[in-house]
N, C-alpha and C positions, 0 to 999 in steps of 0.2 A: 443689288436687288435679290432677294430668297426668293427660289422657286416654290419653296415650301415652308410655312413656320416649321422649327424645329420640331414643336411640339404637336404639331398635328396627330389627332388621333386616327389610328387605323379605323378601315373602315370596312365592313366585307362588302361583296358587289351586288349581293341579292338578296332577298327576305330569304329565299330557298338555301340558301348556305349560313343565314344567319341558324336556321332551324335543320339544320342537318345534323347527326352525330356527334357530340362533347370532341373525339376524337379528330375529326377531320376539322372541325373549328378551331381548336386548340394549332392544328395545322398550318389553317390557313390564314390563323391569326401571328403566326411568326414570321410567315413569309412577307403578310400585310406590312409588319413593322419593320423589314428589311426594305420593301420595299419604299413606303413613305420615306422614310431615313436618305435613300438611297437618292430620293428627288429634289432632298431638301438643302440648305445652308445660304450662309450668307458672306459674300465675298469680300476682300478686308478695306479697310476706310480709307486705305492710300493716303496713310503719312510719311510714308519714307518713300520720298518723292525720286530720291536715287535710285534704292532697290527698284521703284518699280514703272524704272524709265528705262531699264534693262532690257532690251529686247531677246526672245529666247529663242532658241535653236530647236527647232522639229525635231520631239526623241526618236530614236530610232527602236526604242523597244514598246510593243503593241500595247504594253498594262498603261505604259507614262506618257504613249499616245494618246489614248483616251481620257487620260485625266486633261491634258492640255488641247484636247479637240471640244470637252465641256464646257473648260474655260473660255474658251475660243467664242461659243455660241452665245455664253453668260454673258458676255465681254459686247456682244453685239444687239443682246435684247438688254441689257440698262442703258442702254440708250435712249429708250423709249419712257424714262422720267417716272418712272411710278405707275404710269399706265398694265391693265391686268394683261396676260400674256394669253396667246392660242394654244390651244392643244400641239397644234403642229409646231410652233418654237421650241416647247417644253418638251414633246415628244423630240426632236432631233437632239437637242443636249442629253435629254436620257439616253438616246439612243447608244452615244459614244460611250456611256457610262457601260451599260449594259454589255455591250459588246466585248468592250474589255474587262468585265468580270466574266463571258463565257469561254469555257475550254474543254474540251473532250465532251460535247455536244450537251453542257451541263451551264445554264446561267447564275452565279452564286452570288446574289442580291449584297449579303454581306461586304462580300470583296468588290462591288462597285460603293457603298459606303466609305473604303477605306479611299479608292482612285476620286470619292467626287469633294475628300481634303484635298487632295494634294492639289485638284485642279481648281479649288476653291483661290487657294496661294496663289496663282499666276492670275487670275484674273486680273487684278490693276498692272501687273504690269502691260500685260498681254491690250487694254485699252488704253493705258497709258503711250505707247509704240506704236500704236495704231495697227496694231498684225495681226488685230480677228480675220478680217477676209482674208489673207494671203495664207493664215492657217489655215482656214477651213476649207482655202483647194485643197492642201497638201494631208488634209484628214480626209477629203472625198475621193483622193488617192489610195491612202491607207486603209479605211473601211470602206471599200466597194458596192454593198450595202445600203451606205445609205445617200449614194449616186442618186438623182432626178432622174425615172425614165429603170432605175434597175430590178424593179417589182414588173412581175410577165403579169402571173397569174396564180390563184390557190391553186393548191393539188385537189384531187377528186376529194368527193363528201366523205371523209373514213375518219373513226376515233383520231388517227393523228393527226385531220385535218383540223378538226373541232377542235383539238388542244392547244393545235398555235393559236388559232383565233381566242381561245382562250386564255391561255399563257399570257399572249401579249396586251389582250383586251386589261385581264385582272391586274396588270404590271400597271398599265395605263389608269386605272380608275384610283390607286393606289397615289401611284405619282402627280397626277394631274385632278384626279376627281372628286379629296379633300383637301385642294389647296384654295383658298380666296384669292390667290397672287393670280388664278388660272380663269379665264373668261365660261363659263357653263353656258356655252353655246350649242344652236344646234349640232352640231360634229358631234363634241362632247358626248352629248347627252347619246346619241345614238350610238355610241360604241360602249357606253354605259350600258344599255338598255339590253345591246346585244348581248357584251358576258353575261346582263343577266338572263336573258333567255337560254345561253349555253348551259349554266351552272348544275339544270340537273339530267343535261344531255351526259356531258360530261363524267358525271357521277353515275349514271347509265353504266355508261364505258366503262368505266371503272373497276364497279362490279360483275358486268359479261367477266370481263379480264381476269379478275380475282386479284386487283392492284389498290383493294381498301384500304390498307393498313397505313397509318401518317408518314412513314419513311416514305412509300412506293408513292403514295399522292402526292408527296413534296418534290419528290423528281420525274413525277410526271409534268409538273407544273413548268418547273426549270427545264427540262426537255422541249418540252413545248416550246416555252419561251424563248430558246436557244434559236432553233427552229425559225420562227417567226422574225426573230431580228435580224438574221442571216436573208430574208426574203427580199428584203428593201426596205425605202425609209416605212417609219413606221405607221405615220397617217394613209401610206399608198396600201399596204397590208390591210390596216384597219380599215378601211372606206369600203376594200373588199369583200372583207368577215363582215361587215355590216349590211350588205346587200345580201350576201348569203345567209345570214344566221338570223339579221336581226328583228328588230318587231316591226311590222308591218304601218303599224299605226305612231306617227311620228309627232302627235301631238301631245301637247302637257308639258 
């Protein structure tokens, strides 16, 4: 099952960012395309019925954990035969993606592109063994994060707060919010709704700051991002940024 066509086109999160600055579009259209990318692929057809009856050993390094804690989730939603997926399934496999492309409080979209091949490859084995669940304790151990129950609560209303909810919002509309595979259901839509009510909060901040310029908006974005994945899983985070930031009026 793809979480995402390949080719899915990027998409920005609000008419407000579509019409902002050549510069910060150009921006936000790079990370857009890291991030689709980063959500997307399609797992292998399981002809080599040996290779992928192989069962495989929990890595002990955090980048090759997260490609096989992806796999792991991917491995447990094609099961569900073709049917479109939640937010919150899609959000947890990204999650592991994400996490293991952040380091030095910086999320680098790219380098979970490269972690969501590798864990592409283990998927048939990983349902072929039957060792999605028995992974995915052993990755609820390893990324703490994104525990049931590990999300308290957002930090006070400050630019940094806005930016996780940001970060992670824009991550999420990216991954989940042009894919057809992905159900556009309520949830969805209102964490949609929310980045875009953030987008020219946001850029507010940005300018108070004097952090205009495309380099310093790209790592604020990833900062943010950082940030927000580290908080817990990530529909527990978003459901929260959406009560606080989002739009009021939940209809349409």
């Amino acid at each position: 099952m793809s979480i995402l066509p390949a080719a899915a086109a990027p998409r920005l999160p609000s008419p407000a960012f579509r019409a902002a600055a050549a510069r910060r579009a150009r921006t936000a259209l790079a990370l857009c395309a890291a991030l689709a990318a980063a959500g997307c692929g399609t797992s292998g057809d399981g002809n080599d019925s040996a290779a992928a009856a192989r069962p495989i050993v929990f890595p002990s390094n955090r980048a090759a954990q997260s490609a096989a804690c992806y796999a792991a989730r991917l491995a447990r939603t094609d099961a569900k035969g073709g049917k479109q997926l939640t937010v919150e399934e899609v959000s947890e496999a990204a999650q592991y993606l994400l996490l293991g492309a952040t380091e030095a409080g910086i999320t680098e979209p790219n380098r979970a592109n490269s972690l969501r091949d590798e864990g592409l490859a283990l998927v048939d084995r990983i349902r072929a063994s039957g060792q999605a669940d028995s992974l995915l304790r052993q990755c609820q151990q390893a990324f703490a994060a994104t525990r049931p129950g590990a999300f308290v609560a957002l930090p006070a209303d400050t630019p940094g707060a806005r930016q996780q909810c940001y970060g992670l919002g824009f991550a999420i509309a990216q991954i989940a919010g042009n894919s057809p595979d992905v159900a556009r259901d309520a949830r969805l839509t209102g964490y949609l709704r929310m980045t875009a009510a953030l987008d020219e909060r946001v850029a507010a901040d940005a300018r108070a700051a004097g952090t205009t310029a495309p380099e310093l908006l790209l790592q604020d974005v990833k900062r943010g991002l950082a940030r927000a994945l580290e908080a817990g899983p990530v529909t527990a985070v978003l459901d929260a940024c959406s009560q606080r930031y989002g739009v009021a009026d939940a209809t349409g």
